[in-house]
PAVEXKE-869041 format. One record per atom (N, C-alpha, C, O): residue in one letter; chain; z, y, x; residue number from 1; atom name. Coordinates in steps of 0.1 Angstrom, whole numbers, plus 5000, padded with zeros to 4 digits. Layout:
residues N
+---------+--------+------+------+------+-----+-------+
: residuo : cadena :   c3 :   c2 :   c1 : num : atomo :
+---------+--------+------+------+------+-----+-------+
:       A :      A :    Z :    Y :    X : NUM :    CA :
...
+---------+--------+------+------+------+-----+-------+
This chain:
residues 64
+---------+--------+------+------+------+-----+-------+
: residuo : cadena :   c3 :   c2 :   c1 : num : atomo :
+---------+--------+------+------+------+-----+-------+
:       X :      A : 3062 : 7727 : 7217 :   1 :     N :
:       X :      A : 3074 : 7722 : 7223 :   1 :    CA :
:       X :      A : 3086 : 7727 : 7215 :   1 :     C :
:       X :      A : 3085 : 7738 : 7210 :   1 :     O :
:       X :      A : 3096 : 7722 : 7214 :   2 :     N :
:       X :      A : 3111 : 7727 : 7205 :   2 :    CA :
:       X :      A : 3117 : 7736 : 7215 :   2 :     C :
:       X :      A : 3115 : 7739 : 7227 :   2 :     O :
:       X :      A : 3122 : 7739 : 7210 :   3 :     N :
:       X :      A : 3132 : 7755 : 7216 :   3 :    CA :
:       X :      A : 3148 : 7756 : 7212 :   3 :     C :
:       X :      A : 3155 : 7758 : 7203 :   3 :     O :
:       X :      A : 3148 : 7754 : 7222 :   4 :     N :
:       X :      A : 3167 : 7762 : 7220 :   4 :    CA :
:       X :      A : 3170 : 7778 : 7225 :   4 :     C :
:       X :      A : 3170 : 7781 : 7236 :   4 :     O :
:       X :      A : 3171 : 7786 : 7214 :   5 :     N :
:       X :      A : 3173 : 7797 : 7216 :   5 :    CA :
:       X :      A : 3184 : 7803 : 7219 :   5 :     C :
:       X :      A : 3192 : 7803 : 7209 :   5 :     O :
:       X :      A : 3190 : 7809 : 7232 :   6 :     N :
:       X :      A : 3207 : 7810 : 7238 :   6 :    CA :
:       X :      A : 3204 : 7829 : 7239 :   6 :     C :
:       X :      A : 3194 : 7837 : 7239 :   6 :     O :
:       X :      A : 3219 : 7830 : 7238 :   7 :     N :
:       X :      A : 3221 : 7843 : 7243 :   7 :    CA :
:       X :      A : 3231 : 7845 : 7253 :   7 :     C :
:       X :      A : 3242 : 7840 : 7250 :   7 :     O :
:       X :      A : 3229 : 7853 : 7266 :   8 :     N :
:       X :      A : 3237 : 7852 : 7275 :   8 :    CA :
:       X :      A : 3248 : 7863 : 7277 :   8 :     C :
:       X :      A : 3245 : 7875 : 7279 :   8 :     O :
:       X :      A : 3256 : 7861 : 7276 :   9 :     N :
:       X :      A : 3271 : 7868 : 7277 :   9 :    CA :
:       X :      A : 3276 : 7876 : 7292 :   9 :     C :
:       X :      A : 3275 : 7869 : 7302 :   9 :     O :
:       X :      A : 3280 : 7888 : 7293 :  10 :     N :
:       X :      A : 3285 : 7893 : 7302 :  10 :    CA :
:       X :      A : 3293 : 7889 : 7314 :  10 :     C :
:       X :      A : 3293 : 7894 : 7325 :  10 :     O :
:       X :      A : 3299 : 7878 : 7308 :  11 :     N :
:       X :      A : 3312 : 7868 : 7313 :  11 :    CA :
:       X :      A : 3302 : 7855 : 7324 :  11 :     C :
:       X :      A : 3307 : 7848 : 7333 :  11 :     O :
:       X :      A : 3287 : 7855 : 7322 :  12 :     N :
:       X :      A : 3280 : 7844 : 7324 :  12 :    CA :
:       X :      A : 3281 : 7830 : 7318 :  12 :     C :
:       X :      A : 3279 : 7820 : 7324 :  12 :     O :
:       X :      A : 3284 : 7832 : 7307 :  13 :     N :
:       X :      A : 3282 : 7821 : 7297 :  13 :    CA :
:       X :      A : 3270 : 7825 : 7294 :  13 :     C :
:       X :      A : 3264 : 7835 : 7296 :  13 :     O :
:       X :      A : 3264 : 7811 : 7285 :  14 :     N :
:       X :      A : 3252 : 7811 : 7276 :  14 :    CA :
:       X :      A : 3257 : 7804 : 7266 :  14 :     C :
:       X :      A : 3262 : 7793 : 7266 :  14 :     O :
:       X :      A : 3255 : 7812 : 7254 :  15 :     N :
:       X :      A : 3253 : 7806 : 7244 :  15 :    CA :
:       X :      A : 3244 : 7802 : 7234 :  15 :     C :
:       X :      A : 3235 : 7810 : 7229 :  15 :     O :
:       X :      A : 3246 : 7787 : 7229 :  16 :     N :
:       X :      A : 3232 : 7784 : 7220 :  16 :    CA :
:       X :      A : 3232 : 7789 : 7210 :  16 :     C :
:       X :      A : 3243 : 7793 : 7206 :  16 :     O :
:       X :      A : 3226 : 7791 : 7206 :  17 :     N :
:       X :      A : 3222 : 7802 : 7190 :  17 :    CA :
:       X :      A : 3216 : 7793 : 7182 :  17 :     C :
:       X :      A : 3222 : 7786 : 7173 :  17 :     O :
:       X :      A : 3201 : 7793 : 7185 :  18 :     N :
:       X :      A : 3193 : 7785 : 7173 :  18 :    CA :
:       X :      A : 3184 : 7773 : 7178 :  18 :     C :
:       X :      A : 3183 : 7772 : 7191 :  18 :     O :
:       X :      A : 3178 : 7764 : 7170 :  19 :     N :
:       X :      A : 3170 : 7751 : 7178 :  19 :    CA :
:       X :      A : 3158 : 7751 : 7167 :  19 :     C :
:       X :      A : 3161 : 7747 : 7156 :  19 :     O :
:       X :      A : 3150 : 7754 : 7170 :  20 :     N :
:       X :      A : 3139 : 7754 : 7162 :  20 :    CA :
:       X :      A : 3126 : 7742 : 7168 :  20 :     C :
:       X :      A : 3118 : 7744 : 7178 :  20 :     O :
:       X :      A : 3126 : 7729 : 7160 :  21 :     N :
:       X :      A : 3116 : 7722 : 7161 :  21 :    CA :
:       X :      A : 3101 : 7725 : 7164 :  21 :     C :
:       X :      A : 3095 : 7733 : 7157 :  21 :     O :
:       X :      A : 3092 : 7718 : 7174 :  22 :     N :
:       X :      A : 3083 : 7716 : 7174 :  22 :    CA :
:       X :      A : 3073 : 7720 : 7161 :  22 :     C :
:       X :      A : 3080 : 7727 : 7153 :  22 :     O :
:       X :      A : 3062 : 7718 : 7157 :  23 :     N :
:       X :      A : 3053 : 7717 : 7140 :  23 :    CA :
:       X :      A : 3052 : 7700 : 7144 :  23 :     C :
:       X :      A : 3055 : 7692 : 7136 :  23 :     O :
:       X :      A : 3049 : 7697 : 7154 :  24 :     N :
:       X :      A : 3049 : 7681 : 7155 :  24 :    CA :
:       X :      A : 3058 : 7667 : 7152 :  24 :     C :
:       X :      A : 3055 : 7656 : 7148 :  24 :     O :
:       X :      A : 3073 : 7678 : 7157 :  25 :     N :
:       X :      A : 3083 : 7671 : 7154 :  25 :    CA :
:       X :      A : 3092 : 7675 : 7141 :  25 :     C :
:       X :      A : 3102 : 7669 : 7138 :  25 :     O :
:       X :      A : 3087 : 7686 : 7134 :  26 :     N :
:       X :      A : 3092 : 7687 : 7116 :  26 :    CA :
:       X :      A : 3096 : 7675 : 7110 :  26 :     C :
:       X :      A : 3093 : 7664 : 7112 :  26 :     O :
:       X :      A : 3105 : 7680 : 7102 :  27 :     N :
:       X :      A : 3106 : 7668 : 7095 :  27 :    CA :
:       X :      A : 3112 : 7654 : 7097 :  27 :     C :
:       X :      A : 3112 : 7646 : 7088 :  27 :     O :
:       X :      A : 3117 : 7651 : 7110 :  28 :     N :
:       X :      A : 3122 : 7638 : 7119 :  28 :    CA :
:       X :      A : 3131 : 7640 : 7126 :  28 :     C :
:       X :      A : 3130 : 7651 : 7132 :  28 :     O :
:       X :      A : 3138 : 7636 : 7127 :  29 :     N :
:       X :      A : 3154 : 7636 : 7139 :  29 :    CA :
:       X :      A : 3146 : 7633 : 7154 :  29 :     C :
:       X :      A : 3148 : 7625 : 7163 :  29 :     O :
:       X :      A : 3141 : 7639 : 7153 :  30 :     N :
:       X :      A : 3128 : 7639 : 7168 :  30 :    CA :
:       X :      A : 3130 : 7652 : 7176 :  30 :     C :
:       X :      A : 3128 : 7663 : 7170 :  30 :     O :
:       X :      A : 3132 : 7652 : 7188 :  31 :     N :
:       X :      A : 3131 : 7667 : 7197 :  31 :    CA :
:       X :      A : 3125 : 7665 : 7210 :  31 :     C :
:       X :      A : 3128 : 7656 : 7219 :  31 :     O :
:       X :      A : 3118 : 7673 : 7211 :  32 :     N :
:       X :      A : 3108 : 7670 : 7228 :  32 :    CA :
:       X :      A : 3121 : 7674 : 7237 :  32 :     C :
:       X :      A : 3131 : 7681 : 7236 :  32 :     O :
:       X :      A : 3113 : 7664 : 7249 :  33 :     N :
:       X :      A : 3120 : 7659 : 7260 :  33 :    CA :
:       X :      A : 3114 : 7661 : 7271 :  33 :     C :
:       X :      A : 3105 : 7653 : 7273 :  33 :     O :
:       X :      A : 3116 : 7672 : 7282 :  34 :     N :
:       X :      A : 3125 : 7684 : 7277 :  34 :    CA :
:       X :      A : 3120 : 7692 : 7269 :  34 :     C :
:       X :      A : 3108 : 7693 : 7268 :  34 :     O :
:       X :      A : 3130 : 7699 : 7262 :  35 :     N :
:       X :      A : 3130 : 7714 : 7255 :  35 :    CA :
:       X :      A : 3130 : 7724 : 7260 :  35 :     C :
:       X :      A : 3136 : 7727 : 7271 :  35 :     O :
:       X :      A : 3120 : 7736 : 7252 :  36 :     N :
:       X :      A : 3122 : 7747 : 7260 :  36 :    CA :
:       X :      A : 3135 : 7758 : 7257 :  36 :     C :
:       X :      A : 3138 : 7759 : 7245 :  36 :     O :
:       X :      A : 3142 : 7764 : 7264 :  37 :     N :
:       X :      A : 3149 : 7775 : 7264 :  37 :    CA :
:       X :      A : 3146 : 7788 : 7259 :  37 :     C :
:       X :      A : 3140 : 7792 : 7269 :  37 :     O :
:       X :      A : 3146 : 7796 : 7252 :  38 :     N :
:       X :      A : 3147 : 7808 : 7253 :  38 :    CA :
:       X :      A : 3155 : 7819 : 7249 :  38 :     C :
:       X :      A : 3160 : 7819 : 7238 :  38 :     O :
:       X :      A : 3156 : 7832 : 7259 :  39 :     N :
:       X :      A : 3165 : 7841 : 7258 :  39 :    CA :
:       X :      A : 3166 : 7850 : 7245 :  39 :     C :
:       X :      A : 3156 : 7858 : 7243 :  39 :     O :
:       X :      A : 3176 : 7851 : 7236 :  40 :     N :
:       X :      A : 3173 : 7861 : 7230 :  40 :    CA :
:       X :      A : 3173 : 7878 : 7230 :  40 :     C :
:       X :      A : 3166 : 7886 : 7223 :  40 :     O :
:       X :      A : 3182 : 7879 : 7239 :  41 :     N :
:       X :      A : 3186 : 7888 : 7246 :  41 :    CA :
:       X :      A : 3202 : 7887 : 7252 :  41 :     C :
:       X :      A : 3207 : 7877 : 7257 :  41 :     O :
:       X :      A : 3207 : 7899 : 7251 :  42 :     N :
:       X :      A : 3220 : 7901 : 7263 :  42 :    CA :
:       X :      A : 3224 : 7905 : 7254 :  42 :     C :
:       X :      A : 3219 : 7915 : 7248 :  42 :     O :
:       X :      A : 3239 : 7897 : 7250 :  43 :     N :
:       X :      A : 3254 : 7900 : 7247 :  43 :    CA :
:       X :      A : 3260 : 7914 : 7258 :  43 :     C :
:       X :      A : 3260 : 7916 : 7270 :  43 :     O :
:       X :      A : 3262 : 7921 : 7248 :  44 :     N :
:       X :      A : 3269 : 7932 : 7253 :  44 :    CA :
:       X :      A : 3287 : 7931 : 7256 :  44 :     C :
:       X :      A : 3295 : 7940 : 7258 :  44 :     O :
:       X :      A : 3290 : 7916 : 7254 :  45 :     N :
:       X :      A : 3305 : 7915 : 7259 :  45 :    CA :
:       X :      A : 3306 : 7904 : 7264 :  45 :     C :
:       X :      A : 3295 : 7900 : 7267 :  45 :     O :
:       X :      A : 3316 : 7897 : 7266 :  46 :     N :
:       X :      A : 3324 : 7882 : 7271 :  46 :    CA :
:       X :      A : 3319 : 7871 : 7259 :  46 :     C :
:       X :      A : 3313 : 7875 : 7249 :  46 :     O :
:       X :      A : 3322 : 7861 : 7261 :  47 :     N :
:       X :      A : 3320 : 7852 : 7251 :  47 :    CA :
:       X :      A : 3337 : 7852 : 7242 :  47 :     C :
:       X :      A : 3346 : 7858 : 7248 :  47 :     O :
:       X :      A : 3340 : 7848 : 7234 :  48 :     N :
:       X :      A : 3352 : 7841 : 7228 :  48 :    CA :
:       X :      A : 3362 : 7835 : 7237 :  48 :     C :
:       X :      A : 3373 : 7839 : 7239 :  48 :     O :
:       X :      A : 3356 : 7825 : 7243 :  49 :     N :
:       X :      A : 3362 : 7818 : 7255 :  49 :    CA :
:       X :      A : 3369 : 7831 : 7261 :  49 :     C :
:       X :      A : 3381 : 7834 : 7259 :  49 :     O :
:       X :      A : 3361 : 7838 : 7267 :  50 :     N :
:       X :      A : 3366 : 7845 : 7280 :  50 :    CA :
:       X :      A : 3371 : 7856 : 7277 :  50 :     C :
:       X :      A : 3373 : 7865 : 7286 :  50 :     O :
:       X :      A : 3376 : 7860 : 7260 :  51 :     N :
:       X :      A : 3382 : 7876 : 7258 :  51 :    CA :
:       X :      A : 3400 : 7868 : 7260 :  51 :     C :
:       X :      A : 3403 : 7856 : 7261 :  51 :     O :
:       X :      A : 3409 : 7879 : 7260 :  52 :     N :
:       X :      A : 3419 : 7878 : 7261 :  52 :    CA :
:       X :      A : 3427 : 7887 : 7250 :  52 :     C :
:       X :      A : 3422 : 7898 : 7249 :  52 :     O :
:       X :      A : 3437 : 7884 : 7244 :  53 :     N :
:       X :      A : 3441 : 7890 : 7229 :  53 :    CA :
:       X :      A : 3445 : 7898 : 7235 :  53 :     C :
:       X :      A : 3448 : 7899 : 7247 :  53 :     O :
:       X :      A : 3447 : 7909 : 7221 :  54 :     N :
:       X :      A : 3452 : 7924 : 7226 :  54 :    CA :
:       X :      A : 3467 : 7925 : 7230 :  54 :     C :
:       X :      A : 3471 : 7936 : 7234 :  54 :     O :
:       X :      A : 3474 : 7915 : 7230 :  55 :     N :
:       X :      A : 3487 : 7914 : 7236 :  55 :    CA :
:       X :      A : 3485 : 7909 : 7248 :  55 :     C :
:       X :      A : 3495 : 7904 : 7254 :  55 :     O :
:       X :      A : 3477 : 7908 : 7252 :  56 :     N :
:       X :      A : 3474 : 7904 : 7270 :  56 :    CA :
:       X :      A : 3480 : 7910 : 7280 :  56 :     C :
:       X :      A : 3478 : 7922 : 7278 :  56 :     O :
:       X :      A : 3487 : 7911 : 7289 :  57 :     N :
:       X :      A : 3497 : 7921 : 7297 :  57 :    CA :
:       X :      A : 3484 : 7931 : 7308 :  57 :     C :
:       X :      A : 3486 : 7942 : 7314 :  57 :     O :
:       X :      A : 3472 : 7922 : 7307 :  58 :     N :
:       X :      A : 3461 : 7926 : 7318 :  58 :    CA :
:       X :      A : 3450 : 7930 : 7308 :  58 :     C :
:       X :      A : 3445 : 7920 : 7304 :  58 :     O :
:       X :      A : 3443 : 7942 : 7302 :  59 :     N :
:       X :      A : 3432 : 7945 : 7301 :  59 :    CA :
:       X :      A : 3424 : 7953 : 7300 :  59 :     C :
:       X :      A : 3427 : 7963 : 7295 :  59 :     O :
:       X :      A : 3409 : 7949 : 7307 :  60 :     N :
:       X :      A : 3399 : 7956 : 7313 :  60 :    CA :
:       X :      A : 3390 : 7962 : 7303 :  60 :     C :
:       X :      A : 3388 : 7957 : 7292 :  60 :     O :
:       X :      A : 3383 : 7976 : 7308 :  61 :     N :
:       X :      A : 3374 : 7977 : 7301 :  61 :    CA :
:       X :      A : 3360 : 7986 : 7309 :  61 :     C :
:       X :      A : 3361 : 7997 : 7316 :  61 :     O :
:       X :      A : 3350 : 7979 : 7306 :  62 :     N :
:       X :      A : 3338 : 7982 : 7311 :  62 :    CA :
:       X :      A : 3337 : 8000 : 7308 :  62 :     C :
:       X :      A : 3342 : 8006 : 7299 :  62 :     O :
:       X :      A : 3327 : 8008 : 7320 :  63 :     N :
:       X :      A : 3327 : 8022 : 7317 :  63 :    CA :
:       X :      A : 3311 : 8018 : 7311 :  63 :     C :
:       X :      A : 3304 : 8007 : 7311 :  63 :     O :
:       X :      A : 3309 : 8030 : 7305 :  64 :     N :
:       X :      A : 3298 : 8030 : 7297 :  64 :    CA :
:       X :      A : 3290 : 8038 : 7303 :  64 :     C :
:       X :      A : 3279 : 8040 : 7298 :  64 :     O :
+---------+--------+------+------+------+-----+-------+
């Protein structure tokens, strides 16, 4: 089965990372229907979307 490989963000986004084809479907503009998901691991921050520039009047930060 094809795979989309996401990594999920702090913020609760997911992002797609990589798509790696089937051995069946190589080779062809072809991808199983459905595809499988999987995690790569956990983003240790926010996504892009959800950071805010360092001129932000508001910002947080996680304790460690």
């Amino acid at each position: 089965m094809c795979t989309m490989f996401f990594t999920p963000h702090t913020c609760g986004c997911q992002k797609d990372s990589k798509f790696v084809q089937c051995e069946a479907r190589q080779g062809t503009n072809v991808r199983c229907s459905p595809y499988a998901r999987e995690q790569l691991g956990q983003a240790g921050n926010y996504c892009e979307k959800h950071l805010v520039k360092d001129t932000a009047p508001l910002q947080m930060r996680q304790s460690r």
